[in-house]
C-alpha positions in Angstrom: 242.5 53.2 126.2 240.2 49.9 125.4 241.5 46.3 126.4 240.1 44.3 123.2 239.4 40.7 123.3 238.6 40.2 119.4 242.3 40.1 117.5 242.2 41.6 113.7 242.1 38.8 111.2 245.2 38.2 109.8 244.2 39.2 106.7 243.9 42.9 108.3 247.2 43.1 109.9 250.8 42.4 108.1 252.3 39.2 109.8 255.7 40.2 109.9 255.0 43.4 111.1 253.8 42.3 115.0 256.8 40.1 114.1 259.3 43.0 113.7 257.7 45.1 116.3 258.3 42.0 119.1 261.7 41.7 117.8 262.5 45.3 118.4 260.7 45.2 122.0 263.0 42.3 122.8 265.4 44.2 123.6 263.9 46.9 125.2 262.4 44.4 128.3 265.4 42.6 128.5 267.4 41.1 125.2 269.9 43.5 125.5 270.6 42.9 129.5 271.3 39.5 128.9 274.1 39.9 126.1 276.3 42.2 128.2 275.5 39.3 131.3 276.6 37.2 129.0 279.5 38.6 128.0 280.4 39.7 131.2 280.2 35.5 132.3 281.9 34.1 129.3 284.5 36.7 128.6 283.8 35.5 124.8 285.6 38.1 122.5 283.2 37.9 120.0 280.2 38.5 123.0 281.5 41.3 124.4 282.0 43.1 120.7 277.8 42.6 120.5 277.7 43.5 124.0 279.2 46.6 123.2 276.5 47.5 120.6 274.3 47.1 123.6 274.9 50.4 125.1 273.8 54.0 123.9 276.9 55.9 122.4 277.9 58.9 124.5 276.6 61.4 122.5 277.8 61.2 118.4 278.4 58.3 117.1 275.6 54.9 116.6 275.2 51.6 118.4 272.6 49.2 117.9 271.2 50.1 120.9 270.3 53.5 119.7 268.2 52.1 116.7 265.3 50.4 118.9 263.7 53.5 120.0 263.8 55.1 116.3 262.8 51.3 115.1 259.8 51.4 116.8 258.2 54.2 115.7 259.0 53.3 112.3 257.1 50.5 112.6 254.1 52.5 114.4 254.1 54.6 111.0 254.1 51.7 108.6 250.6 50.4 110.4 249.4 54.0 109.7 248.4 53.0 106.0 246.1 50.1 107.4 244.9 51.8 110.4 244.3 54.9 109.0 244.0 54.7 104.9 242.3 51.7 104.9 239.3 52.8 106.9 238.9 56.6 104.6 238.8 54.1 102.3 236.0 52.3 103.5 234.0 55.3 104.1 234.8 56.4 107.7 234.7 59.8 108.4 238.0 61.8 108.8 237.0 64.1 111.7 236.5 60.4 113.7 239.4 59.1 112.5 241.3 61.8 113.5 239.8 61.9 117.1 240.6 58.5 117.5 244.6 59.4 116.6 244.3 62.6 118.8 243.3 60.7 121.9 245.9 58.1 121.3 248.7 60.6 121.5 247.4 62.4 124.4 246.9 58.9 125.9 250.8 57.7 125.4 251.9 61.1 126.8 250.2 60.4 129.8 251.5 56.9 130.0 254.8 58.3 129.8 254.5 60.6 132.1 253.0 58.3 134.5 256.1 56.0 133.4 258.4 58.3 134.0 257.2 58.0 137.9 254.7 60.7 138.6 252.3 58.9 140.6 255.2 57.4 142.5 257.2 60.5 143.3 254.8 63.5 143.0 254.2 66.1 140.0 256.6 69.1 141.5 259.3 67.4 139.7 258.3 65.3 137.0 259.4 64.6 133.6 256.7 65.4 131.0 258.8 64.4 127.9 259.4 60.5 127.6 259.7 58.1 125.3 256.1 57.2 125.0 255.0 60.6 124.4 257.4 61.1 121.8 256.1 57.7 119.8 252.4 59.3 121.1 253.1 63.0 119.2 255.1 61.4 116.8 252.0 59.0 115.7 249.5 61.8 116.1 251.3 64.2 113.1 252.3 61.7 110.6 248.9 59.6 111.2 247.1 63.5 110.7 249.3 64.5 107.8 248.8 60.9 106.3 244.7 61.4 106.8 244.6 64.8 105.1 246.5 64.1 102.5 245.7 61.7 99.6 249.3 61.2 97.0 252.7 60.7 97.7 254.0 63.4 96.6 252.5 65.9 99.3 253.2 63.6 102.1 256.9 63.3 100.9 257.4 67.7 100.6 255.8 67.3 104.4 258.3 64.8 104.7 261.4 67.1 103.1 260.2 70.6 104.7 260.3 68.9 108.3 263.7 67.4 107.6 264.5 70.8 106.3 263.1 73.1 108.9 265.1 70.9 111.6 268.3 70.9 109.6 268.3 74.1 109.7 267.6 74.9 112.8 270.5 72.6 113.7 272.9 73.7 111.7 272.2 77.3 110.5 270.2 79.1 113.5 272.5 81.2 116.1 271.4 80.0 119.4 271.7 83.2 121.8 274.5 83.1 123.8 276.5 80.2 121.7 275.8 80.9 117.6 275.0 78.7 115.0 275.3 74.8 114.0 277.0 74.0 118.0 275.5 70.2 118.1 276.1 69.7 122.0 274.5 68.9 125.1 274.6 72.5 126.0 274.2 75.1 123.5 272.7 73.3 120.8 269.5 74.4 119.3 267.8 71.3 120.8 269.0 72.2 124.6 268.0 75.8 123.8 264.1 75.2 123.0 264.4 72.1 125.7 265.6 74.8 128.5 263.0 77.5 127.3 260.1 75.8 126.5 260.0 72.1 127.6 257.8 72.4 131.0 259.0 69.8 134.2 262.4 68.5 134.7 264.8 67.6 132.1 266.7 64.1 131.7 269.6 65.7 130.8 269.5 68.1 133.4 270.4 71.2 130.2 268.3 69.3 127.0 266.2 66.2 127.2 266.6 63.5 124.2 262.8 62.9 124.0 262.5 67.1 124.3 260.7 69.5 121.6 263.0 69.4 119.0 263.3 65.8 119.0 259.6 65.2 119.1 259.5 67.0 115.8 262.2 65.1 114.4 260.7 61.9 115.0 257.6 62.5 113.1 259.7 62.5 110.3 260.6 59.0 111.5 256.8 57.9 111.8 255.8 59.4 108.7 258.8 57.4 106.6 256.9 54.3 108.4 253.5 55.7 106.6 255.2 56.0 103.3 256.7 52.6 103.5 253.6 51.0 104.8 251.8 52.6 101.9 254.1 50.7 99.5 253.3 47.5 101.1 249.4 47.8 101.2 248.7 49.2 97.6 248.8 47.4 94.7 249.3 43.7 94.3 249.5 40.9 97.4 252.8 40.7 99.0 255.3 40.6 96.5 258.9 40.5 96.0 258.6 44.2 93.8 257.8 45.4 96.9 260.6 44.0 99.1 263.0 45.2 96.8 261.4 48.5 96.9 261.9 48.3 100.5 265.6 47.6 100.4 266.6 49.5 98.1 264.7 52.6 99.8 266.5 51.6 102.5 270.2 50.9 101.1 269.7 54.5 99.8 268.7 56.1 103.1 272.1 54.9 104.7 274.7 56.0 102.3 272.7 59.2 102.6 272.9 59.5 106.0 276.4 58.4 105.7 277.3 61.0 103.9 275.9 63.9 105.2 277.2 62.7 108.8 280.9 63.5 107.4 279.4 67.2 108.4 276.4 66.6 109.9 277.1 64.5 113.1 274.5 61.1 113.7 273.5 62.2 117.2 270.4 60.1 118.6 269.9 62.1 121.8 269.5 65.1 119.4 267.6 62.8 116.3 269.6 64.9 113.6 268.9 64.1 110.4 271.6 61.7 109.8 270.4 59.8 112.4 266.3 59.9 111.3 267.3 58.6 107.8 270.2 56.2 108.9 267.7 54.4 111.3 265.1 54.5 108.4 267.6 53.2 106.1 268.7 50.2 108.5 264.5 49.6 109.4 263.4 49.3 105.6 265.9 46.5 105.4 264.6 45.0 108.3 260.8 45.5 107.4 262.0 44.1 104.0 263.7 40.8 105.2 260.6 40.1 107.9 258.0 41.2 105.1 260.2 38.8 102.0 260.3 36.1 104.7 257.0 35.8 106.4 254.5 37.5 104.1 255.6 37.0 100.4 257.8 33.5 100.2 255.1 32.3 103.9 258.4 30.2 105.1 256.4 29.8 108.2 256.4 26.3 109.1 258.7 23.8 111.6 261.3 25.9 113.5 260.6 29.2 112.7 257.0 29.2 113.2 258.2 29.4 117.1 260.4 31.7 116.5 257.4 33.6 115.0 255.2 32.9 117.7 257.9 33.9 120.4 258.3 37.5 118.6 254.3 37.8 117.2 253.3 37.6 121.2 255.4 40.4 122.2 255.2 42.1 119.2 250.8 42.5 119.7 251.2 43.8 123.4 254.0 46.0 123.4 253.0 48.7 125.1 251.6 46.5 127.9 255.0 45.1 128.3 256.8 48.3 128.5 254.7 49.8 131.1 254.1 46.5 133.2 258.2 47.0 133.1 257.6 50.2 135.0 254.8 48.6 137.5 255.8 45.2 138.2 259.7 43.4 139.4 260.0 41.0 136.7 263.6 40.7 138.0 263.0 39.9 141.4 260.6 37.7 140.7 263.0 35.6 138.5 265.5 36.1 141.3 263.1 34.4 143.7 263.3 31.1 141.6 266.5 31.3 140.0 268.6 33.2 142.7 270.4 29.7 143.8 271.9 29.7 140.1 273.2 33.1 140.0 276.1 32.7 141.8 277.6 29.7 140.3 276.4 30.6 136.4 276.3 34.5 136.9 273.6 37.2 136.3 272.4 36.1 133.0 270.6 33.0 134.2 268.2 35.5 136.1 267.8 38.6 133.4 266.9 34.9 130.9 264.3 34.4 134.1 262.6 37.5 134.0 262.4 37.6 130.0 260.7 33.8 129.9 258.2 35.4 133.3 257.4 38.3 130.7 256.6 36.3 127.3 254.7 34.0 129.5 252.6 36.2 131.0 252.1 38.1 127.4 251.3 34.8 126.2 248.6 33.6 128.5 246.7 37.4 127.6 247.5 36.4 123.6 246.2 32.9 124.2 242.9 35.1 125.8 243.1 37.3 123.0 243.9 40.4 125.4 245.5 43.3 123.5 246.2 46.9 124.9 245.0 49.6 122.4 245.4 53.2 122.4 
């Protein structure tokens, strides 16, 4: 882990991509919170619809809440192409390279598990799976398959065998004791491996949704990033060819998904493969619109360069903000100077508290130029 004071030149970094990223977090540290307070205040019909998106579906099925996880690790894969490629290319050696990306996994693991509260409650029972270790493994094979590879076409039958070998797996392998292609919380093949060979205590108490299975499933996630972000770094500047690209990838990737789910079932604690290309699909569009808007038309100025700003300064510390989330009460600490407003203009007022206490504090270390790198 190294806390860098010197930020990459823009030229080095793709704008809307630390702009996409601190959308995405938004919601994570608190966006998503203050809808359903919202919603809950108003009673506004149309409110408590988005509000509903705000919650994880029970099991099949997809809100908008289950694409920020899957988002984010998209994202971590499109930066692969100028983390990674970019320096083979200007002569760095692969065995450092690939050290570099091995000790950044095993770091995010241990962030997770240290997230997941094993310094606060003891290592008898911990959690070793979490959601940082699965964007930590998830980096460290697509970032390694990226490095030793050098076309497209190799990186995309990784891509296919992966999707493959988990499809059927899903679908086709008898699990002992309950048979084949039983997509549940119990005797699916994901709950199987989790209960036999995930170590520590599981989330789901009989298969964990950041467990072995779907640790393997979201490299496919992270190496779809790669692929994209190699489309946006060769070639010409930022261009509209390759927005299109983008979109249309992505337009593709969801009537996929949508039709294989009328058999396959889009389950996000299990990542099927419905779900891996139907968060892809929705992600390229995203990474398309942010890439057309900021990079290749530069509409930048008045308005939205705050709105820019706001997103860009989350967007660069993210993982500092996720695990100060775990450390530190940003909603008591709102509480204590918005409490008196609570009870007349409900909950909201002090989830909107702790949000502007977060962007402020990631502010002052972007204004210091202060970024967390693993």
């Amino acid at each position: 882990m190294k806390t860098k004071k010197i930020e990459p030149k823009l030229s080095e970094r793709l704008q809307s991509l630390d702009v996409l990223r601190g959308f995405d977090m938004l919601w994570i540290i608190g966006g998503g919170s203050l809808i359903v307070a919202l919603a809950e205040t108003t009673k506004w019909g149309w409110l408590e619809v988005i509000a509903a998106q705000m919650e994880h579906v029970p099991w099949a099925g997809f809100h908008f809440e289950d694409l920020i996880f899957p988002l984010f690790m998209f994202i971590s894969g499109v930066a692969i192409p100028y983390a990674i490629t970019a320096k083979v290319e200007q002569g760095a050696k692969r065995k450092m390279l690939f050290n570099k990306i091995l000790k950044r996994g095993i770091t995010l693991v241990i962030f997770g598990i240290i997230y997941n509260g094993a310094l606060k409650h003891g290592f008898s029972d911990m959690r070793v799976a979490s959601v940082l270790g699965q964007i930590g493994l998830g980096y460290l094979f697509a970032a390694t398959i990226v490095l030793y590879t050098k076309s497209y076409k190799t990186r995309l039958a990784w891509l296919i065998g992966i999707l493959s070998g988990i499809a059927i797996l899903q679908l086709l392998v008898p699990v002992p004791g309950y048979g084949a292609g039983l997509l549940d919380q119990v005797g699916g093949m994901n709950a199987w491996i989790d209960r036999t060979f995930l170590p520590g205590r599981l989330h789901g108490g009989t298969f964990d949704p950041e467990g072995l299975l779907c640790i393997v499933s979201a490299i496919t996630v992270t190496l779809m990033g790669a692929l994209a972000g190699s489309v946006l770094r060769d070639g010409e500047p930022a261009s509209k060819r390759k927005a299109g690209i983008l979109a249309i990838a992505g337009a593709c990737l969801i009537t996929v998904a949508l039709v294989l789910s009328t058999f396959y079932p889009i389950i996000k604690a299990a990542w099927t493969v419905p779900f891996n290309l139907l968060t892809v699909g929705i992600g390229s569009l995203l990474l398309s619109l942010f890439y057309f808007t900021i990079d290749v038309k530069n509409w930048t100025g008045g308005i939205i360069s705050y709105k820019i700003l706001f997103f860009k300064v989350i967007g660069m510390n993210s993982i500092t903000i996720y695990m100060l989330n775990a450390i530190l009460d940003f909603r008591g600490a709102s509480m204590f100077f918005t409490g008196w407003l609570a009870a007349p203009m409900g909950e909201w007022i002090v989830i909107l508290g702790a949000i502007v206490l977060e962007w402020l504090l990631l502010y002052y270390l972007y204004q210091k130029k202060i970024f967390l790198r693993v």
